[in-house]
C-alpha positions as CSV (number, residue, x, y, z in Angstrom):
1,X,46.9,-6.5,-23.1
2,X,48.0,-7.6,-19.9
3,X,51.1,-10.0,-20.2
4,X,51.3,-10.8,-16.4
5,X,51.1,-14.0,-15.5
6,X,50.4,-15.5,-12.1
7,X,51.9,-17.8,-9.9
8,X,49.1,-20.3,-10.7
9,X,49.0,-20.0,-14.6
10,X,52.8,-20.4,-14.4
11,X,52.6,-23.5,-12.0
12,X,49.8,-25.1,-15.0
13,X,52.2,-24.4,-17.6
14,X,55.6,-26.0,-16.5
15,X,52.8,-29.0,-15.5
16,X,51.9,-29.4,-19.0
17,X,54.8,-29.4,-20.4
18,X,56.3,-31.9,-17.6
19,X,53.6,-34.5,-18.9
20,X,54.0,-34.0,-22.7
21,X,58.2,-33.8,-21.9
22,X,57.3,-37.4,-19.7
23,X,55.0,-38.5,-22.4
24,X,57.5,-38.1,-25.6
25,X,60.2,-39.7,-23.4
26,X,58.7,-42.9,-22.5
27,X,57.3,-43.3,-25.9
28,X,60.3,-42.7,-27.6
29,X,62.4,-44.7,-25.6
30,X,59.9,-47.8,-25.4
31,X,60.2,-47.3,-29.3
32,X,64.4,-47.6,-29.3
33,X,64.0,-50.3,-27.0
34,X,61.5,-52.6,-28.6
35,X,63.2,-51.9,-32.2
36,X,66.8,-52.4,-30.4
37,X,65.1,-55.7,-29.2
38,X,63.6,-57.1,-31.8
39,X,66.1,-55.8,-35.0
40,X,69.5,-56.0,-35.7
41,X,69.2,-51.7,-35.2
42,X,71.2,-51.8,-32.0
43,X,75.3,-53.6,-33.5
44,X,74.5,-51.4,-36.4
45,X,74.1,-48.0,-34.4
46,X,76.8,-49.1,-31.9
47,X,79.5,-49.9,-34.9
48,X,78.5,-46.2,-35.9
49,X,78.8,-44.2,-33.0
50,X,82.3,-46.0,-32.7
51,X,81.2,-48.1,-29.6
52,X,80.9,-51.6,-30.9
53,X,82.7,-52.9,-28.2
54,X,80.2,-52.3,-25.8
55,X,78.2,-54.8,-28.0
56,X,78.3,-57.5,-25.6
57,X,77.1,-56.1,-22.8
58,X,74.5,-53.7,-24.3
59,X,73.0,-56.4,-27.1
60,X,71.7,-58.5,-23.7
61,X,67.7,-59.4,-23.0
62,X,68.0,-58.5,-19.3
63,X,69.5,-55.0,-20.3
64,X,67.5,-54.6,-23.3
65,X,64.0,-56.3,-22.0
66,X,64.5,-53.8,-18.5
67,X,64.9,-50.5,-20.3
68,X,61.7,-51.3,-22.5
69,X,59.9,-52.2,-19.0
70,X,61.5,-48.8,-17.7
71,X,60.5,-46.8,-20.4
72,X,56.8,-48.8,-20.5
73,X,56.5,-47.9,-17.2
74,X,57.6,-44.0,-17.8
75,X,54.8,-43.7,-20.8
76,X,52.3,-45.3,-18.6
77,X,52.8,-43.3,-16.0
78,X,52.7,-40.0,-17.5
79,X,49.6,-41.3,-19.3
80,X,48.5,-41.9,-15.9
81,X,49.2,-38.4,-14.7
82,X,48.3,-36.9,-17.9
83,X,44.1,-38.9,-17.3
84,X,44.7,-37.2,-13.0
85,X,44.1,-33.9,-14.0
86,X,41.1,-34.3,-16.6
């Protein structure tokens, strides 16, 4: 068996697994941020991790509504690049 792998097959590899990292990412982010948006999740997990005190500033629409845009954005774009190389 020849375990050599060329510079090509190694290039198509880390590619791969940059999409599905990119992919995983913006889906589980958009996730957090649309249950953090739309729940009481995010003062709960705050007063857990110790960090309620950030609550006003974090439990905002324009902080909350941007990250789920960000993270919408991130999916869709690695959806986009993911459709590129079919």
């Amino acid at each position: 068996m020849n375990f050599c792998l060329y510079h090509d097959d190694v290039f198509a590899m880390a590619t791969d697994a940059m999409k599905d990292w990119l992919l995983s990412i913006g889906i589980g982010g958009s996730a957090l941020a649309a249950l953090c948006c739309f729940t009481p999740f995010l003062p709960w997990l705050l007063a857990i991790l110790g960090f309620s005190s950030a609550l006003g500033y974090f439990y905002n629409d324009v902080v909350l509504l941007l990250a789920l845009a960000l993270f919408l954005s991130v999916t869709g774009y690695a959806i986009w690049r993911r459709n590129q190389n079919k």
